[in-house]
DRENVEX-890782 format. One record per atom (N, C-alpha, C, O): residue number from 0; residue in three letters; atom name; x, y, z. Coordinates in nm, 2 decimals. Atoms other than C-alpha are relative to their C-alpha. Layout:
% residues N
SITE num residu atome      u      v      w
SITE NUM    ALA    CA      X      Y      Z
...
***
This chain:
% residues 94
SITE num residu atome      u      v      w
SITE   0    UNK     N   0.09  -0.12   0.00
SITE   0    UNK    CA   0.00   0.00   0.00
SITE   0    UNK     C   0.09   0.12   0.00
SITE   0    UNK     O   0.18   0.15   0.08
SITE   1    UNK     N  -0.09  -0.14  -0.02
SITE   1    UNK    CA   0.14   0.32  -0.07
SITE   1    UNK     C  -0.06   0.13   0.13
SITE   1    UNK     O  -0.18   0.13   0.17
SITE   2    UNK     N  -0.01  -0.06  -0.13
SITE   2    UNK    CA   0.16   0.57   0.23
SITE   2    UNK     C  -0.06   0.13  -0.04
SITE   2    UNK     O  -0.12   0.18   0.06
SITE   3    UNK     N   0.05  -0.08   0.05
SITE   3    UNK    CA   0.05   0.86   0.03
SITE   3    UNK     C  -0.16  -0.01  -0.02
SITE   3    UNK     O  -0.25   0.07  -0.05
SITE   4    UNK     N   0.20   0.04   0.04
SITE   4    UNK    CA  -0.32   0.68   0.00
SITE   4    UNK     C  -0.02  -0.05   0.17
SITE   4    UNK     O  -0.14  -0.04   0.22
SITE   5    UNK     N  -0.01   0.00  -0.10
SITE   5    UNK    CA  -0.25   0.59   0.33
SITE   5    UNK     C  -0.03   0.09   0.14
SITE   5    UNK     O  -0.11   0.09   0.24
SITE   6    UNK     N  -0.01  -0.12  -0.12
SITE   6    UNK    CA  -0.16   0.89   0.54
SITE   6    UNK     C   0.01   0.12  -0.13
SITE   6    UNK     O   0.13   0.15  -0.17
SITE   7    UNK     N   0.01  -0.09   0.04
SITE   7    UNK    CA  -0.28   1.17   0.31
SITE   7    UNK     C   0.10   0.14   0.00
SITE   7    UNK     O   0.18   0.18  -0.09
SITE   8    UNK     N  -0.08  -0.10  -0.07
SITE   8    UNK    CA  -0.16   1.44   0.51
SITE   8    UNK     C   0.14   0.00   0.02
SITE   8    UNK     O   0.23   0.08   0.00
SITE   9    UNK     N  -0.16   0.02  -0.10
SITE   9    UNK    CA   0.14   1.28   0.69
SITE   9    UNK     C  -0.04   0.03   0.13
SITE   9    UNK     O   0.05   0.04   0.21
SITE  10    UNK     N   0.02  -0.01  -0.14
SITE  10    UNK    CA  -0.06   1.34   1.01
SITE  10    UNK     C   0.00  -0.12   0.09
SITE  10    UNK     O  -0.01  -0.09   0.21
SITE  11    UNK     N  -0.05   0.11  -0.10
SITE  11    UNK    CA   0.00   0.99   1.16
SITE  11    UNK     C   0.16   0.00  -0.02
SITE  11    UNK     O   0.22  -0.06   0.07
SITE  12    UNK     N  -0.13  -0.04   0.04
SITE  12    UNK    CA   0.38   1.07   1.01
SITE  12    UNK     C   0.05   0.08   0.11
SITE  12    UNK     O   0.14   0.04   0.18
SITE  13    UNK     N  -0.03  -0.11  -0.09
SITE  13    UNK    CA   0.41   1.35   1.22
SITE  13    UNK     C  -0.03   0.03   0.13
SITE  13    UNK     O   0.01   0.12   0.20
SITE  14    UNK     N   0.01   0.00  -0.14
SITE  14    UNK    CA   0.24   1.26   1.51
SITE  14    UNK     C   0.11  -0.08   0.08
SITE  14    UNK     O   0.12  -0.07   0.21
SITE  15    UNK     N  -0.12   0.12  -0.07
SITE  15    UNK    CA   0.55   0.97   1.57
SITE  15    UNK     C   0.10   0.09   0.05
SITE  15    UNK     O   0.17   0.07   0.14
SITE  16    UNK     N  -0.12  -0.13   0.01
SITE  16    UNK    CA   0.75   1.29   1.54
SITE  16    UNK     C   0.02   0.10   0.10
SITE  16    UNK     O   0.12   0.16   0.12
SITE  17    UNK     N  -0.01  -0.09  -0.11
SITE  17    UNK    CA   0.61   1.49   1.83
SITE  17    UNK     C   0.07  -0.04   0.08
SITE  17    UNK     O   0.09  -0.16   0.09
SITE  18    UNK     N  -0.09   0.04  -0.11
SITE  18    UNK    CA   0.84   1.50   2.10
SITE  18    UNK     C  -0.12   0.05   0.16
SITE  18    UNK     O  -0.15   0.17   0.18
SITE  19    UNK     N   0.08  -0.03  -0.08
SITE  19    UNK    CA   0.59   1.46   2.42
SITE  19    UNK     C  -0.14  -0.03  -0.03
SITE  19    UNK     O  -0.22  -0.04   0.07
SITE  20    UNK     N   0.15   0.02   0.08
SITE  20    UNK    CA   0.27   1.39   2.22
SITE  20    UNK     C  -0.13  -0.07   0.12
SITE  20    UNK     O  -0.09  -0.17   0.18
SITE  21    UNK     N   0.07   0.05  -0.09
SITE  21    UNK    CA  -0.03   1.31   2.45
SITE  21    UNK     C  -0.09  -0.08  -0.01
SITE  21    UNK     O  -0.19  -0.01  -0.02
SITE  22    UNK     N   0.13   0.06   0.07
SITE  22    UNK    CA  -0.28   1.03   2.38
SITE  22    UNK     C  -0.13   0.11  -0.03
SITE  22    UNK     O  -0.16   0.11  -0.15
SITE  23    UNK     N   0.08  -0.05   0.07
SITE  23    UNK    CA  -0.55   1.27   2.37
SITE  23    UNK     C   0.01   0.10  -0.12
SITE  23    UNK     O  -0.09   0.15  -0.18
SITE  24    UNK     N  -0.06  -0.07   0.10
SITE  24    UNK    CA  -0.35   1.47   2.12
SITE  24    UNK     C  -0.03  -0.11  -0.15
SITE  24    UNK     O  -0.09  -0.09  -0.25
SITE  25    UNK     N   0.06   0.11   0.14
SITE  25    UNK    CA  -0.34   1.14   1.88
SITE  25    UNK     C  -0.09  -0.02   0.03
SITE  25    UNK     O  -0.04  -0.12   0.09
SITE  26    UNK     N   0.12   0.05   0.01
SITE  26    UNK    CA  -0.69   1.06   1.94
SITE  26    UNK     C  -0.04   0.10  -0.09
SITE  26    UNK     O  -0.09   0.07  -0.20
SITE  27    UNK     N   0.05  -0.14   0.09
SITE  27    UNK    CA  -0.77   1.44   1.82
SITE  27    UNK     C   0.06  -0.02  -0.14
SITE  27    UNK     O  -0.01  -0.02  -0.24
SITE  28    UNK     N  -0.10   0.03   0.19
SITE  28    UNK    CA  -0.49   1.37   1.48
SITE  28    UNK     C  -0.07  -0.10  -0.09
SITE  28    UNK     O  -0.10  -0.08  -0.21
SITE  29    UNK     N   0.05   0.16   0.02
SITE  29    UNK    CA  -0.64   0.99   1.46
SITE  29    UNK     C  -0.12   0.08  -0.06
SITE  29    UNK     O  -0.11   0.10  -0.18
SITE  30    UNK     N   0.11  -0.03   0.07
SITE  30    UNK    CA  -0.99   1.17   1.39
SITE  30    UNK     C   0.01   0.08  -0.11
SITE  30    UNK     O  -0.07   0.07  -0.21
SITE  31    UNK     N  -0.03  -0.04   0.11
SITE  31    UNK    CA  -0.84   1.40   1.18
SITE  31    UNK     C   0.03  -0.09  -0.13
SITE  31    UNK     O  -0.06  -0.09  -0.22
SITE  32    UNK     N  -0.05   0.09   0.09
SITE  32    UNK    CA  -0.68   1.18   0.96
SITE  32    UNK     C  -0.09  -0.12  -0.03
SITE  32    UNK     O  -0.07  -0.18  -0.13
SITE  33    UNK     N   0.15   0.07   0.06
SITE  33    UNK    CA  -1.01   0.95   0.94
SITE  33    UNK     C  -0.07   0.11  -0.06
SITE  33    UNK     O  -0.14   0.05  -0.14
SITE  34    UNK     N   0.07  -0.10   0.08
SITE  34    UNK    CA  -1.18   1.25   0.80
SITE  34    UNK     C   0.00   0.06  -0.11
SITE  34    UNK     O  -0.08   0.13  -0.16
SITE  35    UNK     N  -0.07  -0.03   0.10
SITE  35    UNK    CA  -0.95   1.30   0.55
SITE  35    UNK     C  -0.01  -0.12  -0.09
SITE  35    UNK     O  -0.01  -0.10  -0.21
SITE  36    UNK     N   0.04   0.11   0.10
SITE  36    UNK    CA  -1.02   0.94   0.40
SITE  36    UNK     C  -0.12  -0.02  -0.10
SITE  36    UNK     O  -0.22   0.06  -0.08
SITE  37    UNK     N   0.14  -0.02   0.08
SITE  37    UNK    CA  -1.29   0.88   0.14
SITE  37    UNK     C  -0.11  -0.08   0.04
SITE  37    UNK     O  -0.08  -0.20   0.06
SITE  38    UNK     N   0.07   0.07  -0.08
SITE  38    UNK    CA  -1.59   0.76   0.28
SITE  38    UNK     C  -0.02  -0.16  -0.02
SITE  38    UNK     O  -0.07  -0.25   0.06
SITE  39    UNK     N   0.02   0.17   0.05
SITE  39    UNK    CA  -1.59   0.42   0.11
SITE  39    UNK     C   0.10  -0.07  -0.03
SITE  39    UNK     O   0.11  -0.16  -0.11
SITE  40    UNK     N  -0.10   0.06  -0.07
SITE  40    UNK    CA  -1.25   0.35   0.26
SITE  40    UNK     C  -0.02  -0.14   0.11
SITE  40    UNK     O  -0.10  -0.16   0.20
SITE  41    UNK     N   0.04   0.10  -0.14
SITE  41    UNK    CA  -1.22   0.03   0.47
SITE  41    UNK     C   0.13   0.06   0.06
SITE  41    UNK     O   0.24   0.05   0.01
SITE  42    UNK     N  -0.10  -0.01  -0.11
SITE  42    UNK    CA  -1.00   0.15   0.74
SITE  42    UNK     C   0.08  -0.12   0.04
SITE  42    UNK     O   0.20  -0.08   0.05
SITE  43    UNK     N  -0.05   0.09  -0.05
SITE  43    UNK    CA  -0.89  -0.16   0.85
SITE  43    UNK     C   0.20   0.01  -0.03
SITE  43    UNK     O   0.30   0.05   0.02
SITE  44    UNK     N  -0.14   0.02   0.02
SITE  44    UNK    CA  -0.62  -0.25   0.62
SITE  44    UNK     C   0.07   0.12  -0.01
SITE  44    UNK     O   0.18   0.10  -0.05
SITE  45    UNK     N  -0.05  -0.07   0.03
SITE  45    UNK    CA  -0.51   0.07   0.60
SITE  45    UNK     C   0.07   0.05   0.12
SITE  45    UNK     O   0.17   0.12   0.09
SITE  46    UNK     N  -0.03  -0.02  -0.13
SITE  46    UNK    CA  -0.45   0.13   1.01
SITE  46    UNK     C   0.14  -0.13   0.01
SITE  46    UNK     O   0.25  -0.10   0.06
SITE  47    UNK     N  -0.10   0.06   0.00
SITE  47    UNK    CA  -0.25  -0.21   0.98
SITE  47    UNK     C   0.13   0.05  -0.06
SITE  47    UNK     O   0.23   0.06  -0.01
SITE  48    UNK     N  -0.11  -0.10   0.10
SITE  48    UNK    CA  -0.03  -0.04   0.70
SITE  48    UNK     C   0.08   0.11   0.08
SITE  48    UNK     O   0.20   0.12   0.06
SITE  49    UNK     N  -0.02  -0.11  -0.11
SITE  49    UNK    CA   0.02   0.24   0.96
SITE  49    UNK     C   0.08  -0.04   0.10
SITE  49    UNK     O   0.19  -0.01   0.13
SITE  50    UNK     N  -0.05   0.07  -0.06
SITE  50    UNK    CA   0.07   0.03   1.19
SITE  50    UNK     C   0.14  -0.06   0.01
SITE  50    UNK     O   0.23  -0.04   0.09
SITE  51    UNK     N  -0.11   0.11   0.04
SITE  51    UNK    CA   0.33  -0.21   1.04
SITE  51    UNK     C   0.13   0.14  -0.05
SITE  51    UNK     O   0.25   0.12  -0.08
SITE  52    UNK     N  -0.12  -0.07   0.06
SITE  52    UNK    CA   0.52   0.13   0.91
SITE  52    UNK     C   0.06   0.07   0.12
SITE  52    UNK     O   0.18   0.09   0.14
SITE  53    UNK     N  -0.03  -0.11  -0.08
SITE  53    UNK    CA   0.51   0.34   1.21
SITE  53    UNK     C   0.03  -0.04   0.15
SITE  53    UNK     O   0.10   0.01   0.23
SITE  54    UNK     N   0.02   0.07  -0.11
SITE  54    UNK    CA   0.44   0.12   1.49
SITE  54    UNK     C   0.09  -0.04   0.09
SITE  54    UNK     O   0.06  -0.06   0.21
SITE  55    UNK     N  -0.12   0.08  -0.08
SITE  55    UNK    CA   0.77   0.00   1.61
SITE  55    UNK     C   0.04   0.05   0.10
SITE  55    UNK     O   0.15   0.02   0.14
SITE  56    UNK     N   0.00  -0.06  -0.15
SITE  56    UNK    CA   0.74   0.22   1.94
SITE  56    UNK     C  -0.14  -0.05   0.07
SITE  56    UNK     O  -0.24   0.00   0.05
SITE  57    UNK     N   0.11   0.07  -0.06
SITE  57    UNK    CA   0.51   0.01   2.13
SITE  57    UNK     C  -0.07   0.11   0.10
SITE  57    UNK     O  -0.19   0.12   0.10
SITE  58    UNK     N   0.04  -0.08  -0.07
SITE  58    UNK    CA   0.48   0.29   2.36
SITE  58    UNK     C  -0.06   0.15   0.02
SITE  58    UNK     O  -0.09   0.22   0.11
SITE  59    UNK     N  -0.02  -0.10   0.08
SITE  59    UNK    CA   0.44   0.55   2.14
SITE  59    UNK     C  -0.15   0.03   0.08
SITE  59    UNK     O  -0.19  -0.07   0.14
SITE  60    UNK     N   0.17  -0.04  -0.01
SITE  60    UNK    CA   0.02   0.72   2.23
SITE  60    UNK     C  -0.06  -0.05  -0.12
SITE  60    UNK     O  -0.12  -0.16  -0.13
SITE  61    UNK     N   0.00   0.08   0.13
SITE  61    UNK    CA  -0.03   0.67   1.87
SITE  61    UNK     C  -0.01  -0.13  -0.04
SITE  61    UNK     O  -0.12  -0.16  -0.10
SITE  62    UNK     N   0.01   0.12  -0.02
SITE  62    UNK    CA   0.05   0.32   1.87
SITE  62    UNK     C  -0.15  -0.06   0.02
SITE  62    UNK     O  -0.23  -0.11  -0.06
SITE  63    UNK     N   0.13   0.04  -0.03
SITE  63    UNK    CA  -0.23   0.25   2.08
SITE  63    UNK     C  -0.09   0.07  -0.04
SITE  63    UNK     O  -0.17  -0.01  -0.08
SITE  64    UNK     N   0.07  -0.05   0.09
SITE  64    UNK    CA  -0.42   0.46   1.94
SITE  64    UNK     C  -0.10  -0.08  -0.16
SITE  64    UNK     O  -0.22  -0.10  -0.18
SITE  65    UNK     N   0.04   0.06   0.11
SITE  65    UNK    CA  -0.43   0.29   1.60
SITE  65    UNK     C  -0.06  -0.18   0.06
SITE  65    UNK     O  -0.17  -0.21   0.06
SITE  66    UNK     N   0.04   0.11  -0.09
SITE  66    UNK    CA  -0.44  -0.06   1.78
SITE  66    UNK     C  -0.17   0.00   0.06
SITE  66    UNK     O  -0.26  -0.07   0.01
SITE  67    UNK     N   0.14  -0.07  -0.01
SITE  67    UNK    CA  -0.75   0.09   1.95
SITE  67    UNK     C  -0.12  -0.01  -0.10
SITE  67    UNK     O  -0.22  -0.07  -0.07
SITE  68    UNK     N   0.08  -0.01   0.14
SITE  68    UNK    CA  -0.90   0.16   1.58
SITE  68    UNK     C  -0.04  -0.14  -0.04
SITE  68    UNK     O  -0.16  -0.17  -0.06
SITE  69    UNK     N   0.02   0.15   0.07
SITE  69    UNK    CA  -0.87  -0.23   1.46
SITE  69    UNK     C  -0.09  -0.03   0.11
SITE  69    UNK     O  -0.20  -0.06   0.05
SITE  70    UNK     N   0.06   0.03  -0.09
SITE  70    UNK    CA  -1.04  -0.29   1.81
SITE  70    UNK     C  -0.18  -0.04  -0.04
SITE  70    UNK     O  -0.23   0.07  -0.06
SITE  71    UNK     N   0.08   0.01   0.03
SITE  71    UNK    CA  -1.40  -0.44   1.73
SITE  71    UNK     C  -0.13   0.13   0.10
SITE  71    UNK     O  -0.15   0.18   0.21
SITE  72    UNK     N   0.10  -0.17  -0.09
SITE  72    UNK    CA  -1.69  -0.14   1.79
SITE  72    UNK     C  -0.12  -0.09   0.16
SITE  72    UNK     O  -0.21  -0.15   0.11
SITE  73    UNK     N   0.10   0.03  -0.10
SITE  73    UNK    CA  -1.91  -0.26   2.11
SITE  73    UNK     C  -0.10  -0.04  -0.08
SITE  73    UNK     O  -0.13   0.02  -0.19
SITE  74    UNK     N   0.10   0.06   0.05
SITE  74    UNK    CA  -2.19  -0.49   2.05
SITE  74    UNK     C  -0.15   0.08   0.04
SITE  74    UNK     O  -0.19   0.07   0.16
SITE  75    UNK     N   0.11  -0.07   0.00
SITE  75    UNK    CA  -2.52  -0.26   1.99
SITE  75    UNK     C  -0.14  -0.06  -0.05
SITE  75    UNK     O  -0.13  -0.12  -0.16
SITE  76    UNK     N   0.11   0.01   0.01
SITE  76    UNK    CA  -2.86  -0.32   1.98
SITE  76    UNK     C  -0.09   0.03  -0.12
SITE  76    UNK     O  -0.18   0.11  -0.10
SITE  77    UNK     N   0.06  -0.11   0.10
SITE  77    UNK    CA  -2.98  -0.25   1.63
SITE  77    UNK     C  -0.15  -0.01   0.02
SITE  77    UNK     O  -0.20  -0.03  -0.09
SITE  78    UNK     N   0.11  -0.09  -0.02
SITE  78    UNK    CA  -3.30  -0.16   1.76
SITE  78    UNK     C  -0.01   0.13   0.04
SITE  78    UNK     O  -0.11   0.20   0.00
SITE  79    UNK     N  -0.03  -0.13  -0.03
SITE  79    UNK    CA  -3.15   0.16   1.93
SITE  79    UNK     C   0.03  -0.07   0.19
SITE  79    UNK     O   0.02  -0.18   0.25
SITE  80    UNK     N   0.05   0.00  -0.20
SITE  80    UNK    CA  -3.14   0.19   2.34
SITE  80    UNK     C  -0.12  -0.01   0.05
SITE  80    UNK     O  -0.23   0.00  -0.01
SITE  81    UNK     N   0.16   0.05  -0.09
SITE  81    UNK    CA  -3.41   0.11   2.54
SITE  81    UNK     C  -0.02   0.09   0.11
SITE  81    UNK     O   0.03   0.08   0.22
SITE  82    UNK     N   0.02  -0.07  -0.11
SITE  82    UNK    CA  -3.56   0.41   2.70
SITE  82    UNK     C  -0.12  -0.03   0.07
SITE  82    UNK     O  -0.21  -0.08   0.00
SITE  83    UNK     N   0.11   0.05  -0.07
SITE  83    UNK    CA  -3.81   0.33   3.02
SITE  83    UNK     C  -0.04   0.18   0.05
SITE  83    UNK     O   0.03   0.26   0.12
SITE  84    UNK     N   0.09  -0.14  -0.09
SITE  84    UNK    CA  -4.04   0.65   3.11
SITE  84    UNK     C  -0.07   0.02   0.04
SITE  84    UNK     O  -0.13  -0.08   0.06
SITE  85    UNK     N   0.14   0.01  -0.09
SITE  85    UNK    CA  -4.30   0.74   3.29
SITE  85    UNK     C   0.06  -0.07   0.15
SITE  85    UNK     O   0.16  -0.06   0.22
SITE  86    UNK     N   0.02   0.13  -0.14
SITE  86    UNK    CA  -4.38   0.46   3.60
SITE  86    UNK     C   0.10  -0.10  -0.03
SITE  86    UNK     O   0.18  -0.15   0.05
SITE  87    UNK     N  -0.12   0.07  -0.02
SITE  87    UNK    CA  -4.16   0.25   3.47
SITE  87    UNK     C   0.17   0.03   0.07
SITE  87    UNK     O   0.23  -0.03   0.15
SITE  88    UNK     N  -0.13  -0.06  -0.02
SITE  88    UNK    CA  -3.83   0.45   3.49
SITE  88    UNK     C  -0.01   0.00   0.18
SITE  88    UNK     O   0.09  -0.02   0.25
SITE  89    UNK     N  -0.05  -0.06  -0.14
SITE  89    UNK    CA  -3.90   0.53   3.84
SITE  89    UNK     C  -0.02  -0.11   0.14
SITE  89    UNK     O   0.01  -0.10   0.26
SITE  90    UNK     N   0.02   0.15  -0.07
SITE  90    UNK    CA  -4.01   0.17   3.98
SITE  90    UNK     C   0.00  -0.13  -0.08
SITE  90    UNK     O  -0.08  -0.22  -0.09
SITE  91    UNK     N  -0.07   0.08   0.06
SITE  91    UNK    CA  -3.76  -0.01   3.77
SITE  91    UNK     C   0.04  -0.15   0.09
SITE  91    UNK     O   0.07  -0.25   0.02
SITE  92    UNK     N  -0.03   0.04  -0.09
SITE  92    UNK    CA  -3.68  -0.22   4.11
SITE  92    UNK     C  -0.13  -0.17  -0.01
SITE  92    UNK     O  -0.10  -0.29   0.00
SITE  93    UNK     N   0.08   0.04  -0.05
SITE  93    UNK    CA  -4.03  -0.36   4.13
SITE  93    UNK     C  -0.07  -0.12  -0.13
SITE  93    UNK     O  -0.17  -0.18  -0.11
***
């Protein structure tokens, strides 16, 4: 994969680069740099690509960060949430 279709910008490039960088700093870049993809991107292989080029600071924020991204989304309900209101909400116990 070329790194140019990869990292657009160079903003996962240049986050390895900050000196000090703070997880919530790459989390803010990380969103950036998904926003900058085309929407009918699969992220996947392309975070491994990142991964496998940049990754070799296990401790890096970043790192985990991307790690993070492969991470499967929480198992949701596609019905939505389940709001209780009224009498129920308030004698949920009973």
């Amino acid at each position: 994969m070329d790194l140019t279709k990869a990292d657009p910008k160079g903003l996962i490039r240049e986050s390895y680069r900050i000196e000090g960088i703070t997880a919530a700093e790459c989390r803010s870049i990380f969103m950036d740099w998904a926003l900058s993809l085309p929407l009918d991107a699969d992220t996947r292989p392309v975070v491994l690509h990142l991964l496998a080029t940049y990754g070799g600071d296990k401790t890096h924020p970043m790192t985990a960060v991307l790690q993070a991204a492969l991470e499967p989304a929480a198992a949701k309900d596609p019905s939505g949430p389940k709001r209780r209101g009224g009498r129920a909400a308030r004698f949920a116990d009973r």
